[in-house]
C-alpha positions in Angstrom: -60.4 27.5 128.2 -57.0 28.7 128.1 -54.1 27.1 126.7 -52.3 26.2 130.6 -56.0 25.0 131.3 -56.5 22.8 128.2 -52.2 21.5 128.9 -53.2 20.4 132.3 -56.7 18.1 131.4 -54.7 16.5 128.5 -51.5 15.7 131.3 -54.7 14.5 133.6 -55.9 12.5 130.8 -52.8 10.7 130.6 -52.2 10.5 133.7 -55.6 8.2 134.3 -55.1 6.2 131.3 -51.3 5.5 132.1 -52.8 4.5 136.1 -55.1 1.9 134.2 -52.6 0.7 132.3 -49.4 0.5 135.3 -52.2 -0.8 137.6 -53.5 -3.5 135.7 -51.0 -5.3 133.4 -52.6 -7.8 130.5 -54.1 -10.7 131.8 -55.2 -14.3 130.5 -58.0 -15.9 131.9 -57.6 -18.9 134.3 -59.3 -22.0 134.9 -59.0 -23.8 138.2 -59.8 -27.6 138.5 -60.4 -28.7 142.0 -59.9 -32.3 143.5 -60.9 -34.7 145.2 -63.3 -33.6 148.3 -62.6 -30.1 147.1 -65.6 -28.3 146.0 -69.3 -28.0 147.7 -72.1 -30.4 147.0 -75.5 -29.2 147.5 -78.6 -30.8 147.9 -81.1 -30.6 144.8 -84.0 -32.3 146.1 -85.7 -32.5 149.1 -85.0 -35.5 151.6 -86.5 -36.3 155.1 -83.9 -37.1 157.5 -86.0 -40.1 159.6 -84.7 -42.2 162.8 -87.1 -44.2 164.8 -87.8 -42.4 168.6 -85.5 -39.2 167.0 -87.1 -38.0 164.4 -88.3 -35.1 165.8 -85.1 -34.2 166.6 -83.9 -34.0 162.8 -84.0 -31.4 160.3 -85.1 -32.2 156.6 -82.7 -31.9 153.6 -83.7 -29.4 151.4 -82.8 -27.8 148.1 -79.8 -25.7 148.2 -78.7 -27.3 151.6 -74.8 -28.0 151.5 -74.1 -31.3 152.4 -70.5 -31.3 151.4 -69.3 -30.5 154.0 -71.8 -29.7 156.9 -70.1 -30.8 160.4 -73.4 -29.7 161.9 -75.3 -32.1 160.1 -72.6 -34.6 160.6 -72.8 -34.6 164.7 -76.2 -34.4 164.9 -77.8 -36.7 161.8 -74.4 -38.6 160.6 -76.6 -41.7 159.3 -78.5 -39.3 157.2 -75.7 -37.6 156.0 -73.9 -40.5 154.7 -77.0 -42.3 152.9 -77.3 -39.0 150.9 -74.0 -38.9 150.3 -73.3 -42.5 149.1 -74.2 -43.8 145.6 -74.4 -47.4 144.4 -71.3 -48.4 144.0 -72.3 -50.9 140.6 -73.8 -48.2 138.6 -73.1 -44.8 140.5 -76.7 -43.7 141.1 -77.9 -42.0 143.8 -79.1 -44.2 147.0 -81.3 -41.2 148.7 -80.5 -37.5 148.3 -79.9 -35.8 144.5 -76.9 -33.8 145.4 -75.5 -31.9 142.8 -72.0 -29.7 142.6 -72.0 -26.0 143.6 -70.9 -23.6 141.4 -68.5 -20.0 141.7 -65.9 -19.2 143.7 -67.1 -19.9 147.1 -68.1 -23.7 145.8 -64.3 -24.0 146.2 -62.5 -21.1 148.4 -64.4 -22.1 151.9 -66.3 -25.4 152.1 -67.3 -25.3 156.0 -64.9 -23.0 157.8 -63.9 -24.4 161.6 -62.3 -26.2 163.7 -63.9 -29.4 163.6 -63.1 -29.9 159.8 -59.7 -27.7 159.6 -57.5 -27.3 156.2 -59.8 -30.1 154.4 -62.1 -27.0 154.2 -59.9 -24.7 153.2 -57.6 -26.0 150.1 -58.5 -23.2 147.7 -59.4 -20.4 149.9 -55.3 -18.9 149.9 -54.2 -19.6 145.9 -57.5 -17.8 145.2 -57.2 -14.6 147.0 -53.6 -14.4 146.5 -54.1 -14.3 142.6 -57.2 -12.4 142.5 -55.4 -9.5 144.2 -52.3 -9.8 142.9 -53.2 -9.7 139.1 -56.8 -8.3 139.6 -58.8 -10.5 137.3 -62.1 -9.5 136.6 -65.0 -11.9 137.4 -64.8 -13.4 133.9 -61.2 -13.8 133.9 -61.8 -16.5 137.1 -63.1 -19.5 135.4 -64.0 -22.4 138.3 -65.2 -25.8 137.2 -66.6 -27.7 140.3 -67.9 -31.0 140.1 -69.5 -34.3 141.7 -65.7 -35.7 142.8 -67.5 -38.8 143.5 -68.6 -39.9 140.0 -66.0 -41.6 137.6 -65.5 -39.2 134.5 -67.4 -41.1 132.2 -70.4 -40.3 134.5 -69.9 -37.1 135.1 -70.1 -36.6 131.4 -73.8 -39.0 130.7 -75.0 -37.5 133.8 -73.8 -33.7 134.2 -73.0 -33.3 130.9 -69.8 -31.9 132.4 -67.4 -32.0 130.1 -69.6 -30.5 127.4 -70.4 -27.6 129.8 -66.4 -27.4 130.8 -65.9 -27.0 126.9 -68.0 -23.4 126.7 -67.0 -22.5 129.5 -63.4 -22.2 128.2 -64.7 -21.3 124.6 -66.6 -18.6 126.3 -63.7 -17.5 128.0 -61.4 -17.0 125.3 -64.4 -14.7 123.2 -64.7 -12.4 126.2 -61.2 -12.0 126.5 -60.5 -11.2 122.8 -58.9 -14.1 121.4 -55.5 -12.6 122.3 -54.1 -15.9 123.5 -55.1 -19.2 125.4 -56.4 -19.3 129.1 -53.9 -20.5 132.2 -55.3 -23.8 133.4 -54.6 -24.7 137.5 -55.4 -28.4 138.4 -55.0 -30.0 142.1 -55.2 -33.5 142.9 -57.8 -35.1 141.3 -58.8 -32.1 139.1 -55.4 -33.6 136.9 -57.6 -36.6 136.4 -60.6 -34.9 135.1 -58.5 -32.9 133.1 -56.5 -35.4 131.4 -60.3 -37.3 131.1 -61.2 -33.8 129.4 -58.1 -33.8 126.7 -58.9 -37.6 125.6 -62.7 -36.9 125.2 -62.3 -33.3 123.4 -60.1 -35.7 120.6 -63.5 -37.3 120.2 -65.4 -34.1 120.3 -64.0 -31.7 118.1 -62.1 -34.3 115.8 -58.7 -35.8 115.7 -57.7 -33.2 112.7 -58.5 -30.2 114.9 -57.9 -31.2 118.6 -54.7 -30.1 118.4 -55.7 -26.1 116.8 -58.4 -26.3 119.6 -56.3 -27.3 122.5 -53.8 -23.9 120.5 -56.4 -21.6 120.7 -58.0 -22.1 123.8 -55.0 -23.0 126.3 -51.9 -22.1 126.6 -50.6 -23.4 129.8 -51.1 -25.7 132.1 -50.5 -26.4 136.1 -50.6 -29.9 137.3 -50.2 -29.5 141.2 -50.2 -32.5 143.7 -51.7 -34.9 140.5 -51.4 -38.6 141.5 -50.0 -39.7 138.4 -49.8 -43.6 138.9 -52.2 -43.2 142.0 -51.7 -43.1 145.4 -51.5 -46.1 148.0 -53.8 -44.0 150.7 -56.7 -45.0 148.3 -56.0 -48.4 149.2 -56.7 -48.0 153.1 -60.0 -45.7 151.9 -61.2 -48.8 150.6 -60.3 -51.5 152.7 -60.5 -50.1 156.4 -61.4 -45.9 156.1 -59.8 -43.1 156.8 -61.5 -40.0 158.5 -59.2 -36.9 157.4 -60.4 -35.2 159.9 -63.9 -35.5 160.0 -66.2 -36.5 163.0 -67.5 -39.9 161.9 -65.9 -43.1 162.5 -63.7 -45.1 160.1 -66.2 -47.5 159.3 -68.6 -45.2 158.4 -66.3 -43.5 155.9 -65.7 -46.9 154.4 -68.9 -47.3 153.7 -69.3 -43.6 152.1 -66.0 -43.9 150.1 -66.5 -47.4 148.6 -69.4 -46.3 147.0 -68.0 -43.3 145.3 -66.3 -44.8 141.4 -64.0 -42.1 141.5 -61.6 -43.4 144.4 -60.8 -46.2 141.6 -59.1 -43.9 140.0 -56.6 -43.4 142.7 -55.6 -46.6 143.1 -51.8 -47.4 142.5 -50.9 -48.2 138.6 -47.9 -49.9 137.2 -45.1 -47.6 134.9 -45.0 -47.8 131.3 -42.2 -49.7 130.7 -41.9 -51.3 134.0 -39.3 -51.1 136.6 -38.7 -52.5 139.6 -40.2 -49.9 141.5 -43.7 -51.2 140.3 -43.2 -55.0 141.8 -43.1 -53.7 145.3 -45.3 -55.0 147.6 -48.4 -52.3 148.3 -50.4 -54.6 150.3 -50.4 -57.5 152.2 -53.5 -59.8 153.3 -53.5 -62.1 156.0 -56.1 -65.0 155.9 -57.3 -66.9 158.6 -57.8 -70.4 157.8 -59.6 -73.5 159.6 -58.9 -71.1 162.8 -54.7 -70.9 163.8 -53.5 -71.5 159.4 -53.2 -68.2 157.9 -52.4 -67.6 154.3 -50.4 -64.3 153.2 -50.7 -63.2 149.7 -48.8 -59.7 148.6 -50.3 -57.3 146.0 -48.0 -55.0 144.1 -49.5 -52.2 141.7 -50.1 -54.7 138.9 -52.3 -57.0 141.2 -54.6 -53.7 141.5 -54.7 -52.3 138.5 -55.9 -55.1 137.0 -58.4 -55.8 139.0 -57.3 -59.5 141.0 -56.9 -57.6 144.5 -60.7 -57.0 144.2 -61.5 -60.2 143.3 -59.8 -61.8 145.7 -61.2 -59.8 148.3 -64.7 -60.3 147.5 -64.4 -63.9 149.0 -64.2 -61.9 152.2 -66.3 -58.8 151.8 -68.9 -58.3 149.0 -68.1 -54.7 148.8 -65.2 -55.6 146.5 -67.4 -57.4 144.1 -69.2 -54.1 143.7 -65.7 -52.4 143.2 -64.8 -54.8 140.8 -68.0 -54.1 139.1 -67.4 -50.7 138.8 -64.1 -51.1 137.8 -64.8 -53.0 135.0 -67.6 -50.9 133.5 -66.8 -47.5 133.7 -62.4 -48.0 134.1 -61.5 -50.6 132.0 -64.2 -50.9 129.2 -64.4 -47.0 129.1 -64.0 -46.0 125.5 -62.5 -42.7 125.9 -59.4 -43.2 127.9 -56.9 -46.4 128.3 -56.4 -46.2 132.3 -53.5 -48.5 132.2 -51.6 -46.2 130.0 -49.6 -43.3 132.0 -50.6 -40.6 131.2 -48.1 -38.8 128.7 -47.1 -34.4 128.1 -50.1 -32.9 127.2 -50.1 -31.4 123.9 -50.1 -27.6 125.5 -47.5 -25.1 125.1 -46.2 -24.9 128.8 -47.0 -27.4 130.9 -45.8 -27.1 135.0 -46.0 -30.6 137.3 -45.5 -29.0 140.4 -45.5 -31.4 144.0 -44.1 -31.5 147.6 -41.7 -33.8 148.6 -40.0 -35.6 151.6 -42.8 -35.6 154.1 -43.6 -38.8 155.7 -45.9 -40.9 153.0 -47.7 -43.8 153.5 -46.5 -46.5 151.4 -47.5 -50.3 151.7 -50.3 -51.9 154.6 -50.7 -55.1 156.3 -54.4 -56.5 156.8 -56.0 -59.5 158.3 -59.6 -60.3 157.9 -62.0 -61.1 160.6 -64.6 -62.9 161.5 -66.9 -60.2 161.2 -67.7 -59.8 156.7 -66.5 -56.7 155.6 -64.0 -55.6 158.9 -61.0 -55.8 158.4 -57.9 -55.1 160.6 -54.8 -53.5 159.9 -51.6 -55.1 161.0 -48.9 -52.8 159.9 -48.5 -49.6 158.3 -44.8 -48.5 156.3 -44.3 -45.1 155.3 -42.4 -44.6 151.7 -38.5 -44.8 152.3 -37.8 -43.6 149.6 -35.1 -45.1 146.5 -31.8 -44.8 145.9 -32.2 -44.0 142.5 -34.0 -40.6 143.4 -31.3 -39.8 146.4 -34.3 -41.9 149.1 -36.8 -38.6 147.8 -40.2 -39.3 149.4 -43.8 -38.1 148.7 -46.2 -35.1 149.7 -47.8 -36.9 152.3 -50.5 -38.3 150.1 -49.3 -39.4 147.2 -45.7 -41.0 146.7 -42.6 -39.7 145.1 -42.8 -42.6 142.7 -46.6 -41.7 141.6 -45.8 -37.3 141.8 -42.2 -37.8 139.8 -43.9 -39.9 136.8 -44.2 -36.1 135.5 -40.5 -36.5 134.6 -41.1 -38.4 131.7 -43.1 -35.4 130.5 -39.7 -33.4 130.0 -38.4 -35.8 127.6 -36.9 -39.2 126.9 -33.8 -41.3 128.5 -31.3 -39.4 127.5 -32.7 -35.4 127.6 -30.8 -32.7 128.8 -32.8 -31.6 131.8 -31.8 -27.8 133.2 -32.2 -27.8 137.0 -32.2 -24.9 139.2 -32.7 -25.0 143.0 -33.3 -21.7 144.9 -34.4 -20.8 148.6 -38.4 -20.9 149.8 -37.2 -17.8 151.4 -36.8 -14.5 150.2 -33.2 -13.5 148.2 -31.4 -11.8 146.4 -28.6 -12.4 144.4 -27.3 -15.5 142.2 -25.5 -17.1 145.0 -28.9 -18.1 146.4 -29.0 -20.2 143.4 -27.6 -23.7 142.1 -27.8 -24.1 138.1 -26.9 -27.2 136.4 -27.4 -29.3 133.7 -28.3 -33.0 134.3 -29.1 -36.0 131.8 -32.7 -38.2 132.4 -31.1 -41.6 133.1 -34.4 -43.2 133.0 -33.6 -47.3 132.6 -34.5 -47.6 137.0 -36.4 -45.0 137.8 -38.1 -41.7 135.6 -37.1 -39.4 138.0 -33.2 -41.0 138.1 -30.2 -38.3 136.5 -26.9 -38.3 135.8 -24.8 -35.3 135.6 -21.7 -34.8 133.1 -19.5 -37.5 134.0 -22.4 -40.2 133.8 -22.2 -40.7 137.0 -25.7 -40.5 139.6 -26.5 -37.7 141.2 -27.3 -39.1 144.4 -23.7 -41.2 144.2 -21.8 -37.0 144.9 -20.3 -36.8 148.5 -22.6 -34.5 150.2 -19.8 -33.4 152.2 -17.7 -32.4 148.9 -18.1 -28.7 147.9 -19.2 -27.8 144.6 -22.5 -27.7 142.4 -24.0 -30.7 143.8 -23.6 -30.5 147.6 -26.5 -31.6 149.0 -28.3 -30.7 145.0 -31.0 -33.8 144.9 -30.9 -34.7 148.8 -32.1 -33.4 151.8 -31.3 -29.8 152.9 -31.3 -28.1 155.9 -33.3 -25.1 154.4 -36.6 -25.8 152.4 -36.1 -25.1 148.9 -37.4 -25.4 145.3 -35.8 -27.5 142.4 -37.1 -26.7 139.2 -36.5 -28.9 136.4 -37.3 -27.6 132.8 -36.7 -28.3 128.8 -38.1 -26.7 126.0 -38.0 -28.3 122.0 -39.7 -28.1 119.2 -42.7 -29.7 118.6 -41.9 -32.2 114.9 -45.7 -31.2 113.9 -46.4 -28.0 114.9 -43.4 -26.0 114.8 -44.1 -24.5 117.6 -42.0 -24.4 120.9 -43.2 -26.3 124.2 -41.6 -25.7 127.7 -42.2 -28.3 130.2 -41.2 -27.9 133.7 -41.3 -29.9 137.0 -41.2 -28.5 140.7 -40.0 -30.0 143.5 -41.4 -28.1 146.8 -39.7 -29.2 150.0 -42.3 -29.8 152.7 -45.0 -29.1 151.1 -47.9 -31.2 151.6 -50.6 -32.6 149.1 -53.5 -30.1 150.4 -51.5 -27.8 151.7 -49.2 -26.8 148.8 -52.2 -24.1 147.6 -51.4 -22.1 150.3 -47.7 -22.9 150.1 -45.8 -19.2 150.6 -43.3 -19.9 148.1 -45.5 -21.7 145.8 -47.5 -18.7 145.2 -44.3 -16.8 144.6 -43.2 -18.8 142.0 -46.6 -19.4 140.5 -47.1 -15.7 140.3 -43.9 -15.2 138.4 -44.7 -17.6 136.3 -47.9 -16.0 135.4 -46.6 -13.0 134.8 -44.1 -14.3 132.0 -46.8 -16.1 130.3 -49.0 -13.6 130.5 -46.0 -11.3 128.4 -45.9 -14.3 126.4 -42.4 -15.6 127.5 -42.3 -19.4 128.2 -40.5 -19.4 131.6 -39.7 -16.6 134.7 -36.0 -15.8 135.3 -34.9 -17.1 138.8 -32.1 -14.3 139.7 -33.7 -13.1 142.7 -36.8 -13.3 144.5 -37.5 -9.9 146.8 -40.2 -9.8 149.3 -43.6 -9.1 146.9 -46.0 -9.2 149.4 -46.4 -7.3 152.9 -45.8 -10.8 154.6 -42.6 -11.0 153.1 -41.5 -8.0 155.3 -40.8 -8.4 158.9 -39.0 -6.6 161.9 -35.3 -7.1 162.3 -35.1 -6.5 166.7 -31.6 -6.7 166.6 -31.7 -3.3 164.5 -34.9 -1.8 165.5 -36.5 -1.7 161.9 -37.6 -3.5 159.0 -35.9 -6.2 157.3 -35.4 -5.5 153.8 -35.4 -1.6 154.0 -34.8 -1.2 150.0 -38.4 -2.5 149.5 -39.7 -2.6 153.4 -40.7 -0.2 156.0 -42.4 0.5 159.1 -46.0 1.5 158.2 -48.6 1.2 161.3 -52.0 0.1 160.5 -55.3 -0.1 162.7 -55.3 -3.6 164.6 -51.6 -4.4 164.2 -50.9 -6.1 167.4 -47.1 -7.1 166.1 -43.8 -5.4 164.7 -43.8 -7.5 162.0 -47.3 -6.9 161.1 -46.4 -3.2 160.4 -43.4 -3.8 157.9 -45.2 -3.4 154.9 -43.7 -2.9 151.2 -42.7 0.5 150.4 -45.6 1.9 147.9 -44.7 1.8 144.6 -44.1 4.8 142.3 -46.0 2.6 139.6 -49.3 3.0 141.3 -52.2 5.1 139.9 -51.4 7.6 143.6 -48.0 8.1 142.6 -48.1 8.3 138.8 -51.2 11.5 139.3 -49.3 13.1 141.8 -46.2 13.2 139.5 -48.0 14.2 136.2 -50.2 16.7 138.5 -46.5 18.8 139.9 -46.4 16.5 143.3 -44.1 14.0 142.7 -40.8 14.4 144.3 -38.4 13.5 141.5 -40.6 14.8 138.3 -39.5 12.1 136.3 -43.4 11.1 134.9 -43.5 14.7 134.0 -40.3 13.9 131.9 -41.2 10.4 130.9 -45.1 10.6 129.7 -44.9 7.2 128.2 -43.4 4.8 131.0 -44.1 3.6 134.5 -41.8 3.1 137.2 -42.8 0.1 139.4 -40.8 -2.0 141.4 -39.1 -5.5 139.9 -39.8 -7.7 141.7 -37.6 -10.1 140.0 -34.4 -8.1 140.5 -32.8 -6.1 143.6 -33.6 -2.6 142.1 -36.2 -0.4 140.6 -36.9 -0.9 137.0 -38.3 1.2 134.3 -41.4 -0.5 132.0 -42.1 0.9 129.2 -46.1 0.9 129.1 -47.7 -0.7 125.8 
C-alpha cells in the first residue's frame, strides 16, 4: 500500500469516527411516567361479552385485546366495555375482565388513533418522536413505565409489583449506560403522583441511610409537567355527575366507570401547608331538597374533601360515596408509605423542572342539587377559576388550577428566596431584547406563587402601561410566552448543588402541553445542558431548530430566517412553507466525509482533524465544538 494510500484510510478512519461522534452527542437515558388515561390497558383473560336477544352480535374479549381505549368496542358493546373496565370501588378488584397495562413505546405514543377519541389518544405520540429523533436514543436509552392508572399506588405495588419492577428498570438503565451519570425522568399528570408514591416507598426500600446515594446515582433530573399538586377540582365533577372527555358514552355511564377507579381520589383538591385563604374557598356547593319546596345549602372547601366529610355527607344521598369513603380511608389515609395530606415538598434530585400552562379557562368551583332519583345528581352552576390578585388573576391549564400547578413554587425555596425570572417569546428569536431578566423575592405569607421585586412592592401592583422591566412581566401578554423561574443552593447535607426551576407556558393546556411547539424547544435545550452536565440552558436566543420552525416570507419571495433556512423541495410538499427546511449542517456525518475526503468547499475539517462545526442552535451564528 503506498504511503498516499495508507494517508487517505487513516483521514477515512477519522472521518467515520468523528461522524459518530458529531452525529450522536452523549446521552443519558430517560424515563417517561404517563398519567392519568394515558397508557393502553389490555385484556389478560378471556371474557364473553353477553346481552340477552344480542348476543350474537358481540364479539368476546380475549387476551391481548386493548380495551383502553377501543371506540369500536365502545359503540358497539359499551356495557361490556365498562363492566371490564370498572373495579370495586371498596377494595379495587377486578368486577369482570383482568386487564392489565401494556408495555413499550406504543402502550403510550398512540392509544386509538381517530376522530371519535381525538388528542385524549394522542398525549405522548409528539414529545416522543420529537426526542427520539432529535437526540437519537437507542432503544435502551427510552425507558417507559406504563401502568393500571386506575389503581391507587399502594395497589399497584401488592398487585403489579410495580414499583419493585419500576426500581430495575431504572437500575438496569443506569448499568447499560455505564454508570456515567443518572437518567432524565419526564412525568405528566398523574405520572407526578406515582412518582412522588415511588420516592417515599424507595426510602422504605433501600433504607433511610442510602435513599439519598440511590436517588444520586440513579437520577439526575427530574420533569414534573402538568402535576396536580394539591389536586384538581375537575375530579370533583368525575365523581359526582361524569365527565366524557371526549368519548362516546354518556356521562352517567362514565360516572359509574370512574367512581370505581381509587386512583381519581388522588385528584381530589387538598388544602396548603400552612394554610391561606386560598384553601377556604368554596369548591362545591350542594343543594338539598327537603320535605319537598325547603332546601338546605352546605359549601365544601378543599379541607371538607380531603378529609373525607364531603363523602360522608353524600353517602346519605348516593351510596357510591360510602364506597369512596371506603376507599379513601383504606388505601389514602391509613396508607403507611405516604402522608397524603402533606404537600408534597422538592424532591431530593439534582435538577428538578415543574413545568405547566397557564391562563386558559379552568374549571373551579360547581353547584349541585340532588334528585329524586339515588345516585343523579344535577349540576346547577359551573365557575371557571378567576384567578387571585396575589398571582396578577394567573389561571390554570385547563385542568388543573393555578393554585394546585404553582404549589411547585415552594420547591424553589422559602419566603424570602431570591427567585431569577426570565420570560422569552414561544416564538422563534434572536437576540437579548427578546428577553426580560429580573430578580424577584418569594413573598409567600398569601399565596406561594406571590413575589415582590426590589422595592417590596407586588409585582402585580406595576402599571402595566409604565415602561420598564415589568410591563406586562407576570400578567397577560399579547404574545404567548414562557416565564422561567429558577434558584440553585447548596444542599446543607450533601454538598452538592441543586437547581430547581419552574415554567410558566402561556396557553398551554394540561394534555396538550406534550406536543406544545415551544415546550419541546425548551425541553430539548434543557436536555442538552444536562446531558454536558451543566444544571441549566442559556436563554440568549432561540433559532429555528427544527424544519417547522422555517416558513416562507411571501412578501420577499423566500424563506424566513435565510442564515439557517432555505428553500429545499421535497416529494409531496403541497405548501411554500413546507419546503423551507434548515440549511444542512456542516456537522453532519455528509459534510464532515466530504471535507476530510477533498470535497468540502472551505477545507477547514482537513485543517481542523479534531473538531466539528455544527450549528448553535442557542446563538445567531455557527459555532465551533471541539469533539471529546
Amino acid at each position: 500500500m503506498s504511503t498516499h494510500d495508507r494517508k487517505a484510510l487513516v483521514w477515512f478512519i477519522v472521518a467515520t469516527v468523528l461522524a459518530v461522534v458529531c452525529a450522536k452527542d452523549a446521552v443519558r437515558p430517560v424515563l417517561f411516567l404517563p398519567g392519568f388515561a394515558s397508557s393502553q390497558l389490555h385484556a389478560w383473560k378471556k371474557h364473553s361479552c353477553s346481552h340477552s336477544i344480542q348476543k350474537n352480535l358481540y364479539r368476546d374479549v380475549n387476551v391481548g385485546d386493548r380495551l383502553w381505549i377501543d371506540a369500536a368496542r365502545i359503540l358497539a358493546q359499551g356495557e361490556c366495555w365498562r363492566r371490564c373496565l370498572q373495579l370495586h370501588t371498596a377494595n379495587q378488584s377486578e368486577v369482570e375482565c383482568k386487564l392489565r397495562a401494556a408495555e413499550g413505546l406504543s402502550a403510550i405514543s398512540e392509544l386509538d388513533p381517530g376522530l371519535v377519541t381525538g388528542p385524549l389518544s394522542i398525549i405522548w405520540r409528539e414529545i416522543i418522536k420529537d426526542l427520539i429523533e432529535h437526540f437519537e436514543f437507542d432503544p435502551a436509552e427510552v425507558i417507559v413505565a406504563p401502568y393500571d392508572w386506575r389503581l391507587p399506588p399502594s395497589v399497584l405495588e401488592s398487585r403489579d409489583r410495580y414499583f419493585s419492577s419500576l426500581k430495575w428498570k431504572i437500575e438496569q438503565a443506569i448499568t447499560l449506560h455505564g454508570d456515567t451519570g443518572g437518567l432524565v425522568v419526564i412525568a405528566h399528570s398523574m405520572g407526578n403522583n406515582i412518582f412522588r408514591y415511588f420516592l417515599a416507598w424507595l426510602k422504605n426500600e433501600v433504607g433511610i441511610n442510602n435513599w439519598q446515594r440511590w436517588i444520586d446515582k440513579h437520577i439526575s433530573a427530574f420533569f414534573s409537567i402538568g402535576a396536580p399538586l394539591l389536586g384538581s377540582s375537575e375530579a370533583l365533577e368525575l365523581v359526582t355527575s361524569g365527565l366524557t372527555q371526549g368519548l362516546p358514552i354518556s356521562q352517567r355511564e362514565v360516572r359509574k366507570l370512574v367512581v370505581s377507579f381509587g386512583s381519581i381520589i388522588g385528584f381530589l383538591p387538598m388544602p396548603s401547608v400552612p394554610p391561606t385563604s386560598h384553601d377556604t374557598d368554596t369548591l362545591v356547593r350542594i343543594a338539598n331538597q327537603i320535605q319537598g319546596t325547603r332546601s338546605l345549602e352546605k359549601n365544601y372547601t378543599s379541607f371538607d374533601i380531603a378529609s373525607g366529610q364531603f363523602f360522608r355527607d353524600l353517602a346519605e344521598h348516593d351510596p357510591v360515596f360510602a364506597d369512596l369513603e371506603i376507599a379513601r380511608k383504606r388505601f389514602f389515609a391509613n396508607d403507611n408509605v405516604l402522608d397524603y395530606l402533606v404537600p408534597w415538598e422538592r424532591p431530593p434530585i439534582a435538577s428538578v423542572y415543574s413545568v405547566y400552562g397557564i391562563n386558559l379557562p379552568t374549571k373551579y368551583n360547581y353547584e349541585y342539587k340532588d334528585t329524586d332519583v339515588r345516585g343523579l345528581w344535577y349540576q346547577l352552576a359551573l365557575q371557571n377559576e378567576q384567578g387571585h390578585r396575589q398571582v396578577c388573576s394567573k389561571t390554570g391549564d385547563s385542568t388543573v388550577p393555578y393554585h394546585s400547578l404553582s404549589w411547585a413554587h415552594t420547591w424553589l425555596g422559602p419566603n424570602g428566596t431570591l427567585v431569577n425570572v426570565t420570560r422569552v417569546l414561544q416564538s422563534v428569536y434572536f437576540s437579548a431584547e427578546s428577553i426580560k431578566r429580573s430578580k424577584a423575592i418569594r413573598r409567600a405569607e398569601n399565596h406561594h406563587a406571590d413575589y415582590a421585586h426590589a422595592t417590596k412592592k407586588s409585582i402585580c401592583a406595576v402599571e402595566s402601561t409604565a415602561p420598564g422591566i415589568f410591563d406586562g412581566f407576570f400578567g397577560s401578554s399579547a404574545s404567548d410566552q414562557i416565564t422561567f423561574f429558577e434558584t440553585t443552593h447548596e444542599d446543607s447535607e450533601t454538598r452538592k448543588r441543586r437547581s430547581t426551576s419552574v415554567w410558566e407556558v402561556d396557553g398551554a393546556g394540561n394534555r396538550e402541553i406534550l406536543s406544545n411547539r415551544a415546550f419541546l424547544r425548551e425541553l430539548r435545550a434543557e436536555l442538552r445542558h444536562l446531558f454536558k452536565g451543566q444544571s441549566t440552558s442559556d436563554k440568549t436566543s432561540r433559532p429555528p431548530a427544527l424544519d417547522s420552525d422555517c416558513y416562507w416570507n411571501y412578501r420577499q419571495a423566500k424563506c424566513e430566517f435565510p442564515e439557517f433556512c432555505h428553500y429545499r423541495y421535497a416529494f409531496g410538499d403541497v405548501t411554500l412553507d413546507q419546503s423551507c427546511r434548515l440549511r444542512v449542517s456542516k456537522g453532519s456525518s455528509d459534510a464532515i466525509t466530504d471535507n476530510f475526503m477533498g470535497s468540502g468547499d472551505d477545507g477547514w475539517a482537513s485543517i481542523h482533524p479534531h473538531t466539528c462545526k455544527v450549528p448553535c442552535v442557542y446563538c445567531s451564528r455557527p459555532y465551533i465544538r471541539e469533539s471529546p
